[in-house]
N, C-alpha and C positions, 0 to 999 in steps of 0.2 A: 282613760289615761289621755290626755292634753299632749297633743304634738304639733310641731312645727318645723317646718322643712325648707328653708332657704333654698335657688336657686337663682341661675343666671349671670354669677358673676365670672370677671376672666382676664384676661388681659387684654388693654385695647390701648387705643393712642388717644394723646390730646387733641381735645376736641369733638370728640366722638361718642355716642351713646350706648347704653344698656340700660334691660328694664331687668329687675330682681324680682322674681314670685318666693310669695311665703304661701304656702297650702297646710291650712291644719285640720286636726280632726280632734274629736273629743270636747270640742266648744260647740258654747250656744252661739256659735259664728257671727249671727247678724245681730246677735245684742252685747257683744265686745268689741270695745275700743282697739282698734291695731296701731303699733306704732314702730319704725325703721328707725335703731342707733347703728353706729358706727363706731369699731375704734382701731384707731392707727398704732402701730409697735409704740409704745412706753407711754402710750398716754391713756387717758378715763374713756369709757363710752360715754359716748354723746350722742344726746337723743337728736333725732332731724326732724321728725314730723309723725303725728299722729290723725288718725282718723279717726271718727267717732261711729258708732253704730247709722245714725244718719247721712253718712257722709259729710258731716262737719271737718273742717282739719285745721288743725294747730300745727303753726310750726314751730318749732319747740326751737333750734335755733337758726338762723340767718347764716349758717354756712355753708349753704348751699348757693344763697343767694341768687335762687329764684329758677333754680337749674333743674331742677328735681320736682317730681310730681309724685305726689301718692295716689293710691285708687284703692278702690276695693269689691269683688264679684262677691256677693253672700252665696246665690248659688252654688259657686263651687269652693264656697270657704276659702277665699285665695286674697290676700293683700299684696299689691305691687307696686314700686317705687322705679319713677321713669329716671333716669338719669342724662340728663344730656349736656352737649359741651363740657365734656368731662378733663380736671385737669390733673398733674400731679398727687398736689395737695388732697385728692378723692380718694387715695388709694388707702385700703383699710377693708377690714374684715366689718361685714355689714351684716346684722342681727335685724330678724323683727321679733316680737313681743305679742302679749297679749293682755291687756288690764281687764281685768274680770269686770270691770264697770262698764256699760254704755258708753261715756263720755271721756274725752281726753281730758286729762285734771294736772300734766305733768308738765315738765321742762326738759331744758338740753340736760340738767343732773338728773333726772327722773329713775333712771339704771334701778336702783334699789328699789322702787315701787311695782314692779313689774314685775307679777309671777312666774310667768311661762316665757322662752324663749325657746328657740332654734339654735340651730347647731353654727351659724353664720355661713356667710359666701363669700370668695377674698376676693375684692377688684383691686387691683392693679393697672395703674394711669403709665405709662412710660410718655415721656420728653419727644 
């Protein structure tokens, strides 16, 4: 059974950083593509970036704008997503994924292609 377990998100101010851990289990961990979407109250997930089993990474879209860093421990099966200078507009319930492929192949719509997710983590940016 394929699981995935969001952590680290929380309330913080602008300007200010957090790093999100996904830990999963039930994958062939170092030969899956991971990748962190986001979505804010009434809108779509939107994918941010993905990692490839080589640590390749796509960023799937430019809303981040250069602020966010993905990683990835095969060792301990864990994807994480740095976040820093974080602003309002960040605030959103953050998912990661699991593309059963090696390689990232998606986009910011990519949502539908991605078998397995987590349960998400809420960040919230305050002013």
């Amino acid at each position: 059974q394929v699981q995935l377990m969001e952590s680290g998100g929380g309330l913080v101010q602008a300007g200010e950083s957090l790093k999100l851990s996904c830990t999963t289990s039930g994958l062939t961990f170092a030969h899956t593509a991971m990748a962190w979407f986001r979505q804010a109250p009434g809108k779509g997930r939107e994918g941010l970036q993905c990692i490839s089993w080589n640590d390749g990474v796509d960023h799937y879209s430019h809303s981040d704008q250069g602020r966010f860093t993905i990683s990835r421990d095969n060792a301990k099966n864990t994807v994480y997503l740095q976040m820093d200078n974080l602003a309002p507009g960040d605030s959103a319930m953050y998912y990661c994924a699991a593309d059963p492929a090696p390689y990232c192949s998606g986009s910011a719509d990519s949502a539908p292609t991605y078998n397995y997710w987590g349960q998400g983590t809420q960040v919230t940016v305050s002013s």
